[in-house]
TIBA-111055 format. One record per residue (C-alpha): y, z, x; chain; residue number from 1. Coordinates in nm, 2 decimals, m for minus. Example, Ala and Ser with C-alpha at 12.3 -4.5 7.8 and 13.67 -1.06 7.14 Angstrom:
! TIBA-111055
{Y = m0.45, Z = 0.78, X = 1.23, unit = A, pos = 1}
{Y = m0.11, Z = 0.71, X = 1.37, unit = A, pos = 2}
END
This chain:
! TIBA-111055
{Y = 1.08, Z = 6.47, X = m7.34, unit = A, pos = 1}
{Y = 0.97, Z = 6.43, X = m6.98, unit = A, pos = 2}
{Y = 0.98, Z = 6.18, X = m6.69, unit = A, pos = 3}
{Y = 0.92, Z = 5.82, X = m6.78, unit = A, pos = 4}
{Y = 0.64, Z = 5.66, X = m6.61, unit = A, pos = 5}
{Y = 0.72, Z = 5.42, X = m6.36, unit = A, pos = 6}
{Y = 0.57, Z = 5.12, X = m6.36, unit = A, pos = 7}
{Y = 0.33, Z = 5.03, X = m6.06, unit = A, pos = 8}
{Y = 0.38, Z = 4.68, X = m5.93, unit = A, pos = 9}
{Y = 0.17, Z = 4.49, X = m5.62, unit = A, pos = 10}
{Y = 0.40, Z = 4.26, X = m5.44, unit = A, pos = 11}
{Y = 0.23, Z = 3.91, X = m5.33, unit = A, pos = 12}
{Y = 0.40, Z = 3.75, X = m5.03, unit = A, pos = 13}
{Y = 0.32, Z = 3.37, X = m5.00, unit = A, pos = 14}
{Y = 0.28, Z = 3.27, X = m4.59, unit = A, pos = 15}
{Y = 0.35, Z = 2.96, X = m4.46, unit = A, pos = 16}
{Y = m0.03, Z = 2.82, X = m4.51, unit = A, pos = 17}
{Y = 0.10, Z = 2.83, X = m4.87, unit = A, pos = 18}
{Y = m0.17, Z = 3.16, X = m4.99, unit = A, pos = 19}
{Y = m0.09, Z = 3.43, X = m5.14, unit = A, pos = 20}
{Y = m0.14, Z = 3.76, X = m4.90, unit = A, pos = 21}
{Y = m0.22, Z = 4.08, X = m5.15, unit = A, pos = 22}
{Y = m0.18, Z = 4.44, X = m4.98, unit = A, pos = 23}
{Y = m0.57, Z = 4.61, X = m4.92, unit = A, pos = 24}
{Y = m0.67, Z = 4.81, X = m4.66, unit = A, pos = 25}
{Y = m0.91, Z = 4.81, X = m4.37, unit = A, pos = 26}
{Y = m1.21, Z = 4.95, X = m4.58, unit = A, pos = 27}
{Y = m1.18, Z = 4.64, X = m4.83, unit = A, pos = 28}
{Y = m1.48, Z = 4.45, X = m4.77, unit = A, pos = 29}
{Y = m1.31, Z = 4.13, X = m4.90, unit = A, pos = 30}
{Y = m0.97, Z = 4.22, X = m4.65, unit = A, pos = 31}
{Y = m0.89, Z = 3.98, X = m4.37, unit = A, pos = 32}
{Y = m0.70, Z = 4.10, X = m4.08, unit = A, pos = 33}
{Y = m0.39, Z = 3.92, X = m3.99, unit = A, pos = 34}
{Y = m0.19, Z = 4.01, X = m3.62, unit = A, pos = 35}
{Y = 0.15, Z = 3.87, X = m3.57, unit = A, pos = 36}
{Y = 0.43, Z = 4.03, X = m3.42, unit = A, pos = 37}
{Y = 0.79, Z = 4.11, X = m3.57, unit = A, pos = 38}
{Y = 1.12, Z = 3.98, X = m3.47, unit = A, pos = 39}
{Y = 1.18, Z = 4.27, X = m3.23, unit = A, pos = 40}
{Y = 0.86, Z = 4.15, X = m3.06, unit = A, pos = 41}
{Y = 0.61, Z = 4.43, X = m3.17, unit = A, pos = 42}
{Y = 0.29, Z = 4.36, X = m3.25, unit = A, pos = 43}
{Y = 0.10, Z = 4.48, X = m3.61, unit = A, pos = 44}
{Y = m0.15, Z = 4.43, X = m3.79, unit = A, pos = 45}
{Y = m0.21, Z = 4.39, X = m4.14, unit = A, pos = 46}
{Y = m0.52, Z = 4.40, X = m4.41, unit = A, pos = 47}
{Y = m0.49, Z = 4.14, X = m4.73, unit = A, pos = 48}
{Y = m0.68, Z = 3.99, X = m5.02, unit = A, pos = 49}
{Y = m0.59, Z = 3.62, X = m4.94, unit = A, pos = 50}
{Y = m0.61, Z = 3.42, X = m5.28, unit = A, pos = 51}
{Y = m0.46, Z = 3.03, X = m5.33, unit = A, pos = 52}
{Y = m0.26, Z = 3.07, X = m5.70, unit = A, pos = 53}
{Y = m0.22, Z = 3.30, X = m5.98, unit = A, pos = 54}
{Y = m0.22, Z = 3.31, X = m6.34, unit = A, pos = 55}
{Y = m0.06, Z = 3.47, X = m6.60, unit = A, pos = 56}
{Y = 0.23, Z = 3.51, X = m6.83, unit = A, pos = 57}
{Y = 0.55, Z = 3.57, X = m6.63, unit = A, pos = 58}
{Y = 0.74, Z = 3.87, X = m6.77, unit = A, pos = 59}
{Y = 1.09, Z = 3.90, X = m6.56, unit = A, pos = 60}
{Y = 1.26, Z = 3.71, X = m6.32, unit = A, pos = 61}
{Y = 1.52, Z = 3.84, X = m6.09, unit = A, pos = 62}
{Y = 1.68, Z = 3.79, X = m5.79, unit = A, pos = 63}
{Y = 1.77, Z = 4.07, X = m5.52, unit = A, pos = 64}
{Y = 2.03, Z = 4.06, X = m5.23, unit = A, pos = 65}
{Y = 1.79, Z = 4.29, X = m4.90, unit = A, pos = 66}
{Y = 1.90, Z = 4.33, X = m4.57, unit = A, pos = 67}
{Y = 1.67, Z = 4.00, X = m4.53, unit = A, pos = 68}
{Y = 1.83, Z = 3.78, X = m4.74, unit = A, pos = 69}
{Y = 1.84, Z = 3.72, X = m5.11, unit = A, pos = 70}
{Y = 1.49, Z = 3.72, X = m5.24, unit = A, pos = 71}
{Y = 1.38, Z = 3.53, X = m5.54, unit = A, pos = 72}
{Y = 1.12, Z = 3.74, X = m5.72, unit = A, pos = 73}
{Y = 0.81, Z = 3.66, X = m6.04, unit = A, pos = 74}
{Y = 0.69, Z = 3.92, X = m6.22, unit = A, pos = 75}
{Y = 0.37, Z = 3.86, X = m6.45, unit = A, pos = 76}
{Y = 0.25, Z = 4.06, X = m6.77, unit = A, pos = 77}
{Y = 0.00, Z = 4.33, X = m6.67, unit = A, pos = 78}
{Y = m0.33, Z = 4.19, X = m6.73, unit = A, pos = 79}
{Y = m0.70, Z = 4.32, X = m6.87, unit = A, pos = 80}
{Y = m0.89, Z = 4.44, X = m6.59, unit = A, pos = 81}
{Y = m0.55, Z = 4.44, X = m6.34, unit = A, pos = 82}
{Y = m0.39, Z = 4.83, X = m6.35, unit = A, pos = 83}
{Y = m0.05, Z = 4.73, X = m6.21, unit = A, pos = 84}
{Y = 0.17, Z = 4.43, X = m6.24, unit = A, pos = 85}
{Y = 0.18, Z = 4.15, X = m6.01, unit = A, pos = 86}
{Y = 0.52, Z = 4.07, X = m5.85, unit = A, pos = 87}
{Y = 0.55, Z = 3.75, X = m5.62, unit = A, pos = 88}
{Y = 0.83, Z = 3.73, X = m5.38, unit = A, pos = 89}
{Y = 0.95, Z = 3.49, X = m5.17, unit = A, pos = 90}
{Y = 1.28, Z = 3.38, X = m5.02, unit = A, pos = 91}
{Y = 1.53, Z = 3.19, X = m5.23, unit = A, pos = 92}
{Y = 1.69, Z = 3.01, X = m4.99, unit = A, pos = 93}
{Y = 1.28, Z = 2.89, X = m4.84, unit = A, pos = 94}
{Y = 1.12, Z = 2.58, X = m4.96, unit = A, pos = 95}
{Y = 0.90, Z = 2.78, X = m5.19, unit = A, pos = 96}
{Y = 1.17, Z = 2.98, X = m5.38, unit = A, pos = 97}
{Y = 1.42, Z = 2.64, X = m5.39, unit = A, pos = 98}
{Y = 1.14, Z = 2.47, X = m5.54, unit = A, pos = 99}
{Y = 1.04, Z = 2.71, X = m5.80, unit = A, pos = 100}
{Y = 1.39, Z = 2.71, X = m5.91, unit = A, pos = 101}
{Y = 1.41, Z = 2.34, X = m5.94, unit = A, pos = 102}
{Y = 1.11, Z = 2.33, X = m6.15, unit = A, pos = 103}
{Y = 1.18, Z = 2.68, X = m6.42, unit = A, pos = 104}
{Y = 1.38, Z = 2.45, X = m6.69, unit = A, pos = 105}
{Y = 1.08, Z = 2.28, X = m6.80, unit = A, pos = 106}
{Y = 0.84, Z = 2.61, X = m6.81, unit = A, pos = 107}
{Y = 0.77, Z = 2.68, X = m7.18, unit = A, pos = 108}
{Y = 0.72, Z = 3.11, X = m7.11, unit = A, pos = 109}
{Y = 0.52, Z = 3.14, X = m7.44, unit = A, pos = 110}
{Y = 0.22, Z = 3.02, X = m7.27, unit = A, pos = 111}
{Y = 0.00, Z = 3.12, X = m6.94, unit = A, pos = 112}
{Y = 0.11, Z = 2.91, X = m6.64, unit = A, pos = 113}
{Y = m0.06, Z = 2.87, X = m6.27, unit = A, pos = 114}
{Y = 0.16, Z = 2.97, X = m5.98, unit = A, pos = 115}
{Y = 0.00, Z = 2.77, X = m5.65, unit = A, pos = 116}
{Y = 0.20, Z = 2.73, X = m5.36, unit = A, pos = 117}
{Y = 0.11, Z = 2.40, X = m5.12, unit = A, pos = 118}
{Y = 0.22, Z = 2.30, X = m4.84, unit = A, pos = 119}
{Y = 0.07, Z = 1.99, X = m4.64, unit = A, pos = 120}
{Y = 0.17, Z = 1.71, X = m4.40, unit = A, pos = 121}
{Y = 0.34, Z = 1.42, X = m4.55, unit = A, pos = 122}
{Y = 0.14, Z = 1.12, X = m4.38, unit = A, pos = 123}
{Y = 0.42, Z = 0.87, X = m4.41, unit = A, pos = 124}
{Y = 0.67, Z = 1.13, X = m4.21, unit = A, pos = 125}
{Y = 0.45, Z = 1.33, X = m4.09, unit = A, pos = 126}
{Y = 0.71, Z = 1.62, X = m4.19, unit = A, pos = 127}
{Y = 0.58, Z = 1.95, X = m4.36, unit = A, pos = 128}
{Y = 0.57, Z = 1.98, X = m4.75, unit = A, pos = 129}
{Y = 0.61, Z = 2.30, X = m4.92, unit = A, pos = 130}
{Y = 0.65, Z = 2.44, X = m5.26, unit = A, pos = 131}
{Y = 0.53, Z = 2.61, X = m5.58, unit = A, pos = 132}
{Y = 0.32, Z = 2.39, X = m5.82, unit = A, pos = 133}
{Y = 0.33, Z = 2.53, X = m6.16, unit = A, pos = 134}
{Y = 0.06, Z = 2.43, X = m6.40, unit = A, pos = 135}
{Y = 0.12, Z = 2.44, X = m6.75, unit = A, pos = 136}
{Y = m0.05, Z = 2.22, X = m7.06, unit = A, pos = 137}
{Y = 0.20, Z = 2.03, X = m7.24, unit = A, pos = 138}
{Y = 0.30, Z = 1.84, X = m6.89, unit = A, pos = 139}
{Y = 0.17, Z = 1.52, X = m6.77, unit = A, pos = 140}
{Y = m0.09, Z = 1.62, X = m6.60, unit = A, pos = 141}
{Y = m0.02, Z = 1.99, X = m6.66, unit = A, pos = 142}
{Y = 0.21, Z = 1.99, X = m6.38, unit = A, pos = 143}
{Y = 0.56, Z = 2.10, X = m6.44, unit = A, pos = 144}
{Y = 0.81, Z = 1.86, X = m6.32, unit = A, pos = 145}
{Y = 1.17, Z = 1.88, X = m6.14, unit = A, pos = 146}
{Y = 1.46, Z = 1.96, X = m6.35, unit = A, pos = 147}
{Y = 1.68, Z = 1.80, X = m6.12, unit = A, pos = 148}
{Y = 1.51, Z = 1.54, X = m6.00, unit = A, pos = 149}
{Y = 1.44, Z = 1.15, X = m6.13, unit = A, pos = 150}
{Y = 1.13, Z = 1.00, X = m5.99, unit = A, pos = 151}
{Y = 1.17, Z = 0.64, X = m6.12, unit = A, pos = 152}
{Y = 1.53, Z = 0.62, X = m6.02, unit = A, pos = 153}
{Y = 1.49, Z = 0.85, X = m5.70, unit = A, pos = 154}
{Y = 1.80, Z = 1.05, X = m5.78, unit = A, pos = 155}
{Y = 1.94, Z = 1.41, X = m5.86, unit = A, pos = 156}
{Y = 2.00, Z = 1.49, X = m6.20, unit = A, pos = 157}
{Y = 2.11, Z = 1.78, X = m6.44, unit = A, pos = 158}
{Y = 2.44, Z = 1.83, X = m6.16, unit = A, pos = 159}
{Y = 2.23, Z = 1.90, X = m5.88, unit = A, pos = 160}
{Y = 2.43, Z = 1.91, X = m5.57, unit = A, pos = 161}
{Y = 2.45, Z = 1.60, X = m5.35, unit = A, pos = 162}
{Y = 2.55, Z = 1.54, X = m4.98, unit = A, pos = 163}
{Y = 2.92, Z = 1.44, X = m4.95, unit = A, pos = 164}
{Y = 2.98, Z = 1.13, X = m4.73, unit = A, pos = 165}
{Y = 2.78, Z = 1.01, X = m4.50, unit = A, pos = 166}
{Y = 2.41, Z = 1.21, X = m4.40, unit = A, pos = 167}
{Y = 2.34, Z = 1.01, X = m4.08, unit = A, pos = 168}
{Y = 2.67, Z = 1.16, X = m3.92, unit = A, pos = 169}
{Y = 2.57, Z = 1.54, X = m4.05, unit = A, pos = 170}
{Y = 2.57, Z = 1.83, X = m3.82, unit = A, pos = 171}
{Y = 2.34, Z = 2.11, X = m3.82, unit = A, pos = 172}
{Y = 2.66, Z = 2.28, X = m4.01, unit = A, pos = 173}
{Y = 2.68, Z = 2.05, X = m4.21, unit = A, pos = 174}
{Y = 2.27, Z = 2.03, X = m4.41, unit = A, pos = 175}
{Y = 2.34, Z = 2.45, X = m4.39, unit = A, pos = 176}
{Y = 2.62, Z = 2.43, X = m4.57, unit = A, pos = 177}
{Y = 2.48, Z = 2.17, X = m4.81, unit = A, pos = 178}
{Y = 2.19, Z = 2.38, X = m4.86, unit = A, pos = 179}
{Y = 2.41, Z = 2.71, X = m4.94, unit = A, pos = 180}
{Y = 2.60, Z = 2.51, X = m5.22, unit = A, pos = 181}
{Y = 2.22, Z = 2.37, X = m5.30, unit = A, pos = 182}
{Y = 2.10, Z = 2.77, X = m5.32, unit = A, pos = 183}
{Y = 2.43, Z = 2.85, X = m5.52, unit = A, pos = 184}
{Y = 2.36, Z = 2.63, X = m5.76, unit = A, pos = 185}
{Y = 2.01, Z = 2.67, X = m5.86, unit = A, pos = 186}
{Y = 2.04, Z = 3.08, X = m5.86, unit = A, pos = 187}
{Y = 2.33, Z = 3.00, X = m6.13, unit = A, pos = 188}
{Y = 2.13, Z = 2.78, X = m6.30, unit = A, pos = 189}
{Y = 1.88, Z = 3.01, X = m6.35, unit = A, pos = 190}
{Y = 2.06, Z = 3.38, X = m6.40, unit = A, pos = 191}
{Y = 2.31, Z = 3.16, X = m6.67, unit = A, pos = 192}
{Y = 2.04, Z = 2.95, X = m6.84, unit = A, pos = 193}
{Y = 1.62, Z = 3.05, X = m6.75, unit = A, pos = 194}
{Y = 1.66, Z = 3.40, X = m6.71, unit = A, pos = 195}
{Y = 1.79, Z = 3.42, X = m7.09, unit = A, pos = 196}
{Y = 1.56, Z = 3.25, X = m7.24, unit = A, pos = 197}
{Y = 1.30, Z = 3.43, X = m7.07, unit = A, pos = 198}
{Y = 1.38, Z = 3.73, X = m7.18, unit = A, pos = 199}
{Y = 1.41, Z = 3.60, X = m7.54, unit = A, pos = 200}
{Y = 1.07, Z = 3.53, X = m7.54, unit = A, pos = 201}
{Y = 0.91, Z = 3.84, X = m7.37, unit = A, pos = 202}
{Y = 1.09, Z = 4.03, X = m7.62, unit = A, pos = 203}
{Y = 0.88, Z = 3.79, X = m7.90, unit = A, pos = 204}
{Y = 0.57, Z = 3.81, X = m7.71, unit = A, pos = 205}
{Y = 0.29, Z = 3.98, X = m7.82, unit = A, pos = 206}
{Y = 0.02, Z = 4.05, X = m7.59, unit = A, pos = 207}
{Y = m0.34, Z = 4.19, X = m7.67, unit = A, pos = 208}
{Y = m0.33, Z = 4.55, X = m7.51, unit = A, pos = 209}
{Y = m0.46, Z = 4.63, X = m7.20, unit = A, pos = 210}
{Y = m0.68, Z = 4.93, X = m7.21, unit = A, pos = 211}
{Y = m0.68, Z = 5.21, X = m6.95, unit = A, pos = 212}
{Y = m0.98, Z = 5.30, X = m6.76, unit = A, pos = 213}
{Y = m1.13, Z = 5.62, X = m6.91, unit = A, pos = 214}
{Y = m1.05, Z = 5.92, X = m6.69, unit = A, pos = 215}
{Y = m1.33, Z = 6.17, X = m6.68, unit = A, pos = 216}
{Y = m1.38, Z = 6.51, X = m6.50, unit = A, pos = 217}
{Y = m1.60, Z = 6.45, X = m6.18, unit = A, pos = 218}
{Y = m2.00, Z = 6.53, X = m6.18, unit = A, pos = 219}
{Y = m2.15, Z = 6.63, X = m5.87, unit = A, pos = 220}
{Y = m2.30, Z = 6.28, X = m5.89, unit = A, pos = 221}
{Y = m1.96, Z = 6.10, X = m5.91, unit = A, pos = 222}
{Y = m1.82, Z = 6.30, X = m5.63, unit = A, pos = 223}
{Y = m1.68, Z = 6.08, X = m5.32, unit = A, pos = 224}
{Y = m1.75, Z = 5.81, X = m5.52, unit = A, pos = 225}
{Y = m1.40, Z = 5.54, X = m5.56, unit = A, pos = 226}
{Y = m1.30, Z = 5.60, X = m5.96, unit = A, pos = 227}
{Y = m1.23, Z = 5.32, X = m6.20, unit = A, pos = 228}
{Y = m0.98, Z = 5.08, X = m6.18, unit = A, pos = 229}
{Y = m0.94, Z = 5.18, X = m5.81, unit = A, pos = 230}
{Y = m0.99, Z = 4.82, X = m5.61, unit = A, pos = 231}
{Y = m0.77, Z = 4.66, X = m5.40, unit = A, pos = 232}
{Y = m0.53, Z = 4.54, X = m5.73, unit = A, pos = 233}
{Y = m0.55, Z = 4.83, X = m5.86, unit = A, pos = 234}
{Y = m0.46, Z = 5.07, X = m5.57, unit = A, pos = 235}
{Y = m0.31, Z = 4.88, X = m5.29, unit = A, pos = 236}
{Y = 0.09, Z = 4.86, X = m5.27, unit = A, pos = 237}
{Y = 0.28, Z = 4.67, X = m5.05, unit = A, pos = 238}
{Y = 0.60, Z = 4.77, X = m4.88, unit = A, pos = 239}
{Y = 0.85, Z = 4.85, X = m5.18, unit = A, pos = 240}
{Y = 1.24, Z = 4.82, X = m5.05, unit = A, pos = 241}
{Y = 1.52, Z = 4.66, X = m5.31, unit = A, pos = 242}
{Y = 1.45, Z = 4.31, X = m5.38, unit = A, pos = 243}
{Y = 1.11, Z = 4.34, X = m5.36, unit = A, pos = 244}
{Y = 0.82, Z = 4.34, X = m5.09, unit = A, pos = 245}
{Y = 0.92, Z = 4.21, X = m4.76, unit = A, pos = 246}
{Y = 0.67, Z = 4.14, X = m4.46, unit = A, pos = 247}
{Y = 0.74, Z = 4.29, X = m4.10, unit = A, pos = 248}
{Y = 0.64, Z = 3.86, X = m4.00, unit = A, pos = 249}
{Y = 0.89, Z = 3.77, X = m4.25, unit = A, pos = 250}
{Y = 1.18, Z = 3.95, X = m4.14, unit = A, pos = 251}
{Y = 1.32, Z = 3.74, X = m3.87, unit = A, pos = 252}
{Y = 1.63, Z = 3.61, X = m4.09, unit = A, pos = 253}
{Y = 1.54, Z = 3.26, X = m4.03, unit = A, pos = 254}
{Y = 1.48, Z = 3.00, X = m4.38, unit = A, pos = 255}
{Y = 1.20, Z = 2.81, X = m4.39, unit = A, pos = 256}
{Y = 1.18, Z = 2.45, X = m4.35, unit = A, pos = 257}
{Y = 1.46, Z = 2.28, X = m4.64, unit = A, pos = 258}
{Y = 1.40, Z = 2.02, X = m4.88, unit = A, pos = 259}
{Y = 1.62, Z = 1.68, X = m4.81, unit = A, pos = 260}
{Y = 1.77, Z = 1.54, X = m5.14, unit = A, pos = 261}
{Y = 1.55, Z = 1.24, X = m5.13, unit = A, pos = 262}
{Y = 1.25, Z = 1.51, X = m5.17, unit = A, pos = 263}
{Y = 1.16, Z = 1.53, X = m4.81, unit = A, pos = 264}
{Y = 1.21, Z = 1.75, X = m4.56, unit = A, pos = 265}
{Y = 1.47, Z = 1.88, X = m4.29, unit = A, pos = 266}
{Y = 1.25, Z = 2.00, X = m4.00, unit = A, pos = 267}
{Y = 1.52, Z = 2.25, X = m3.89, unit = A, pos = 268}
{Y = 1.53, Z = 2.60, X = m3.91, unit = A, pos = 269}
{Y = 1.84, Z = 2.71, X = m4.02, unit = A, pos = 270}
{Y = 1.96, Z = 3.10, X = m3.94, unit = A, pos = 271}
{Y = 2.09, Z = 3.34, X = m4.31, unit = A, pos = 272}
END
């Protein structure tokens, strides 16, 4: 009998240069200071590990309506050498978390996979690309494909959502109300048919255990000195509300940059 031990997670935000930010402090000699200022106008400043993709085996999946919007979040299997699980969030309605949802169907979650984010400037539009490549072996060049999405043909597939009538007459109204149907229909998608099968498989999956640093009394050597297992992964936390870690920079209710149907990009910024 007694309290349950909660499990500690470190939520990774993903900026717009497509890197992961991890939450360290000033004294972390690997931290880089980032100062922006929040929708209310106030400036802060924060201290992260800045890393470019992650792997692992992802554990849960979930989705989380905040105050910010509904936020789209990964959780990976704690890991040898890691103290506390590593939760991704991002926006599901940004080009990162509409991606990844167009691409879960064809993860096999019995094996590792890579979680990179990119984003880069499409030299025949010149429009901004963003998204989430997931590398996996057993896809053409480890690279998990769109569900929804025929390259050779150029066309949606699986019932993914497509513009009614005619686009060159759409309104700003018009691509956000596309894009909420678009949102709709990949967080069905993948409560009603990933989320499942996910779970099926963590609760098959067996992992080699991860041991515990040994805690030991402290000598008069040891004194002052960090313990263990107490680095930037292992100590730092980032802003825990429901849903999942939220940036102050974040927070200005706006959605990223949206993918077009053709697999380009809107270059509007479309208000929650």
């Amino acid at each position: 009998m007694g309290f349950t031990k909660r499990e500690k997670k470190v939520f990774v935000t993903i900026l717009s240069d497509a890197t992961l930010r991890i939450p360290t402090t000033e004294t972390d000699p690997d931290a880089v200071k980032r100062t922006f200022k929040t929708s209310a106008g106030v400036e802060m400043t924060k201290y992260e590990l800045v890393e470019d993709e992650y792997t692992g085996f992802i554990k849960e999946i979930r989705f989380n309506e905040t105050d910010f919007g509904t936020m789209l979040n990964v959780v990976f299997e704690k890991e040898e050498g890691i103290n506390d699980e590593i939760s991704i969030s991002m926006s599901a309605s940004g080009n990162f978390g509409t991606d990844l949802m167009k691409k879960l169907s064809n993860v096999d979650f019995s094996k590792e996979i890579t979680f990179a984010p990119f984003s880069f400037t499409s030299n025949d539009t010149g429009k901004e690309i963003r998204g989430i490549s997931l590398k996996q072996i057993g896809h053409p060049e480890n690279k998990v494909p769109n569900y929804f999405y025929d390259v050779a043909n150029k066309v949606g597939i699986n019932g993914m959502p497509v513009p009614a009538g005619d686009t060159k007459v759409y309104t700003k109204d018009d691509w956000k109300i596309y894009f909420m149907q678009v949102k709709k229909f990949l967080m069905d998608h993948v409560v009603e048919n990933v989320i499942p099968i996910l779970n099926e498989v963590v609760s098959k999956r067996v992992l080699a255990p991860v041991v515990e640093p040994a805690t030991e009394e402290p000598t008069p050597d040891s004194v002052g000195e960090e313990p263990a297992g107490s680095g930037p992964l292992g100590s730092a936390m980032g802003l825990e509300v429901e849903g999942g870690y939220i940036p102050e920079d974040l927070r200005d209710g706006s959605v990223p940059l949206e993918e077009a149907p053709d697999g380009g990009v809107v270059t509007k910024t479309i208000p929650f």
